[in-house]
VOBA-1610 file (N, C-alpha, C; in pm, whole numbers, padded with zeros to 5 digits, always signed):
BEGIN
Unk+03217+02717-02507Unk+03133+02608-02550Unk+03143+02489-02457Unk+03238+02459-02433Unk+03249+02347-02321Unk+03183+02394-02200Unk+03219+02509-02104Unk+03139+02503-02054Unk+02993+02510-02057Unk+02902+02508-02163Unk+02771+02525-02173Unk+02757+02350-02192Unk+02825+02214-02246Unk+02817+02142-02297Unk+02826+02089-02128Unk+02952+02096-02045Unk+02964+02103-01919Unk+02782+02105-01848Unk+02779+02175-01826Unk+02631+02271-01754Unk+02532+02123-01808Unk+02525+02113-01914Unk+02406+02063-01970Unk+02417+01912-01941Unk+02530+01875-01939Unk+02573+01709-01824Unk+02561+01727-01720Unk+02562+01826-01633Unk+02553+01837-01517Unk+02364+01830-01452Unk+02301+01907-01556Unk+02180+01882-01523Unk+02137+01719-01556Unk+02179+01667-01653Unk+02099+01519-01668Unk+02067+01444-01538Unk+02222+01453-01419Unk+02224+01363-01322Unk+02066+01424-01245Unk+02081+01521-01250Unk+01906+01595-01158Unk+01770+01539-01237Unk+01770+01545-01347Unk+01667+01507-01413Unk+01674+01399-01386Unk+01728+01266-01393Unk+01684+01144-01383Unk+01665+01111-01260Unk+01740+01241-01167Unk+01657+01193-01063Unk+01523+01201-00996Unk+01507+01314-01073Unk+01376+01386-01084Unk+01264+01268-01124Unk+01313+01222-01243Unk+01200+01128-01309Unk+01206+01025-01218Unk+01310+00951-01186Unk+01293+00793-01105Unk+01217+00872-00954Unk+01191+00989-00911Unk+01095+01036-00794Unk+00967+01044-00853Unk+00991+01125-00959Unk+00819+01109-00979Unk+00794+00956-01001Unk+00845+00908-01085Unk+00802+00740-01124Unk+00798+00689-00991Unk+00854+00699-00866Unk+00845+00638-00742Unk+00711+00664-00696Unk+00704+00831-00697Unk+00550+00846-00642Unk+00394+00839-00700Unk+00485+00803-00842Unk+00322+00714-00955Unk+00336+00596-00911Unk+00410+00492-00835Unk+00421+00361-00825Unk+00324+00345-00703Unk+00373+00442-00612Unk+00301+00461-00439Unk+00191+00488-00507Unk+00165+00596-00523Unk+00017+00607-00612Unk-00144+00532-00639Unk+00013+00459-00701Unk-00091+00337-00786Unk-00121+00237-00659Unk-00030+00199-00578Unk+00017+00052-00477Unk-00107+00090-00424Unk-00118+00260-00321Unk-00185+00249-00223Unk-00342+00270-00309Unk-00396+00316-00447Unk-00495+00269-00482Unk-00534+00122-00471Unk-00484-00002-00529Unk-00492-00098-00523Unk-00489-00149-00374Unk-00448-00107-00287Unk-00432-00176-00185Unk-00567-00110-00112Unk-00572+00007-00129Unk-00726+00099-00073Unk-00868+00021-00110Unk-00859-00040-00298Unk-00954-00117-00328Unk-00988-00295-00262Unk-00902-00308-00247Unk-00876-00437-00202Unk-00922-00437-00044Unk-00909-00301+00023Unk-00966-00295+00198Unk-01108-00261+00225Unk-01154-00198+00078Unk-01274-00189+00116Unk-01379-00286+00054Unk-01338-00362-00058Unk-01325-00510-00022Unk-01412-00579+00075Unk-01238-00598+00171Unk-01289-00644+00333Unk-01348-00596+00388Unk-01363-00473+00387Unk-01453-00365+00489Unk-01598-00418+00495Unk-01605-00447+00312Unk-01776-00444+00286Unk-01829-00553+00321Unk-01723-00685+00275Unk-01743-00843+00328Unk-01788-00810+00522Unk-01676-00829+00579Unk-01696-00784+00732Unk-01812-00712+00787Unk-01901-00608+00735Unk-01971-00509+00755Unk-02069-00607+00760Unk-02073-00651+00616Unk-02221-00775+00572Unk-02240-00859+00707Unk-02130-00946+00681Unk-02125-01049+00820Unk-02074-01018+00933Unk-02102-00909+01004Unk-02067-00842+01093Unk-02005-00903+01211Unk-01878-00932+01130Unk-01746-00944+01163Unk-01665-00838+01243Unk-01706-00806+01384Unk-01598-00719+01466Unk-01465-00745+01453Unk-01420-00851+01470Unk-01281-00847+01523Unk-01192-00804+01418Unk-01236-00870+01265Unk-01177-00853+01145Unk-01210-00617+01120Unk-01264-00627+01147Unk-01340-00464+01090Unk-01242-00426+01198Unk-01152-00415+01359Unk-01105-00352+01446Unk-00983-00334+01392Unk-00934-00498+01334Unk-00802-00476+01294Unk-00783-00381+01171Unk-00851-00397+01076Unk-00837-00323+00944Unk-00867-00171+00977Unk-00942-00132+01080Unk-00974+00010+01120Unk-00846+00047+01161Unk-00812+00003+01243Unk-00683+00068+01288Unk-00594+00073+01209Unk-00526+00065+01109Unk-00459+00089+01004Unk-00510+00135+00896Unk-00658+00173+00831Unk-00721+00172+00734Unk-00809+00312+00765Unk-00849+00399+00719Unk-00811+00394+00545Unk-00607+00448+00556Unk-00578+00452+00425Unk-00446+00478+00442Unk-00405+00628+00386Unk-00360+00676+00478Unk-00304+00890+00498Unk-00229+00864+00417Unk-00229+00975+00303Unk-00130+00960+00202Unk-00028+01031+00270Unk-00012+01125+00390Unk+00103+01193+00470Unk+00143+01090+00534Unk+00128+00966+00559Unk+00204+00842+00632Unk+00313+00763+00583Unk+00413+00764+00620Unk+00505+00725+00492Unk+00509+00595+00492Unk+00476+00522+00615Unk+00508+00370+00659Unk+00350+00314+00667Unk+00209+00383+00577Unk+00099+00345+00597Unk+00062+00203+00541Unk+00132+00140+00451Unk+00089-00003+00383Unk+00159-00061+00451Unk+00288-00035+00506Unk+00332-00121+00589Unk+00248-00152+00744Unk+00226-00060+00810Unk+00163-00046+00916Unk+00022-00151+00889Unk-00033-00102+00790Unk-00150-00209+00753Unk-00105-00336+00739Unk-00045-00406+00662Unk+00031-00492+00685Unk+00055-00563+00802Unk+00086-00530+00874Unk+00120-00528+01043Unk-00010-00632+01089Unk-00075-00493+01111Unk-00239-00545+01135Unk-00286-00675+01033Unk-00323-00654+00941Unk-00367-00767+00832Unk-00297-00907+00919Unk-00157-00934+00916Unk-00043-01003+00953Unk-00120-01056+01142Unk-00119-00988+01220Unk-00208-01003+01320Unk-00318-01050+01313Unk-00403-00999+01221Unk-00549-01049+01232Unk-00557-01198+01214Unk-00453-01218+01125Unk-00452-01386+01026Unk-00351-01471+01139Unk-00288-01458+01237Unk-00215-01528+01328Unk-00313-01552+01469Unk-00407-01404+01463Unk-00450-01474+01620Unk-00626-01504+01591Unk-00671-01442+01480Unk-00798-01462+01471Unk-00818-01544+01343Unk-00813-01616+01271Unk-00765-01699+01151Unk-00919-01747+01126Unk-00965-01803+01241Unk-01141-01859+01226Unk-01212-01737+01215Unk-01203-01623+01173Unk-01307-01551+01136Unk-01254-01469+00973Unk-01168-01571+00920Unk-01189-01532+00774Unk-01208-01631+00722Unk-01297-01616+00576Unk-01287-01699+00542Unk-01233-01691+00396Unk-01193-01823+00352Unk-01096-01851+00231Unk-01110-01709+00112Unk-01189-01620+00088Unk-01174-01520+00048Unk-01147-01394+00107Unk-01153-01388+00217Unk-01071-01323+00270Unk-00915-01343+00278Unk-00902-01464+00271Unk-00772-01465+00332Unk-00699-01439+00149Unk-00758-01478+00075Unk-00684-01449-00059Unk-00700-01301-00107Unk-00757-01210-00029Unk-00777-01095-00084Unk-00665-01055+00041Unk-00652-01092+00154Unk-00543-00997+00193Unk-00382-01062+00176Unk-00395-01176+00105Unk-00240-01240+00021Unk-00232-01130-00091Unk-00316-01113-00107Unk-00333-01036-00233Unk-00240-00878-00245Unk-00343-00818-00134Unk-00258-00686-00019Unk-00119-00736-00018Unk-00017-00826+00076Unk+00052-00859+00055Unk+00117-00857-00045Unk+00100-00906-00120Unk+00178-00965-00257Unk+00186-00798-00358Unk+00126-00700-00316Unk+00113-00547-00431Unk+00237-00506-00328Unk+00231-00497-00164Unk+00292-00424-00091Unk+00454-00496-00126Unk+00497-00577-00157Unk+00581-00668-00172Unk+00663-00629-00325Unk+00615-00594-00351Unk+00598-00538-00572Unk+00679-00429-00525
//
């Protein structure tokens, strides 16, 4: 009996780890939905007012490969660039929609 009582503590430590992975990859999940909605967003703003420089940076990091493990970060990157060297071609809603990005990737 102990050992079956044994066995059956021994699995808990796997299961919870099991669950805090899946719960990790419903969190990614969710992040890179929200962060996907939020780029096309910008995409559509930029497109309208055909905004190159803003549409180059977000291309190159965007859309985001769910096989990328470092893809919101990498976007990030870019976003982070666009707002340091090109700053006069967003405007105040832009720039709160990619604080925004920020602030989920940050969560």
């Amino acid at each position: 009996m102990k050992r079956t009582t044994d066995h059956k503590s021994a699995r808990r430590p796997a299961c919870a780890v099991a669950e805090t992975t899946i719960n990790r990859l419903d969190a990614d999940f969710r992040l890179r939905g929200q962060v996907n909605d939020l780029c096309i967003e910008l995409f559509d703003r930029w497109c309208d007012r055909r905004e190159l420089t803003p549409l180059v940076y977000l291309l190159h990091a965007w859309p985001i490969l769910p096989s990328t493990p470092q893809a919101v970060e990498a976007l990030l990157a870019a976003l982070r660039e666009l707002r340091i060297f090109h700053a006069e071609a967003l405007d105040d809603l832009d720039q709160k929609l990619i604080e925004e990005i920020q602030v989920l990737a940050e969560c």
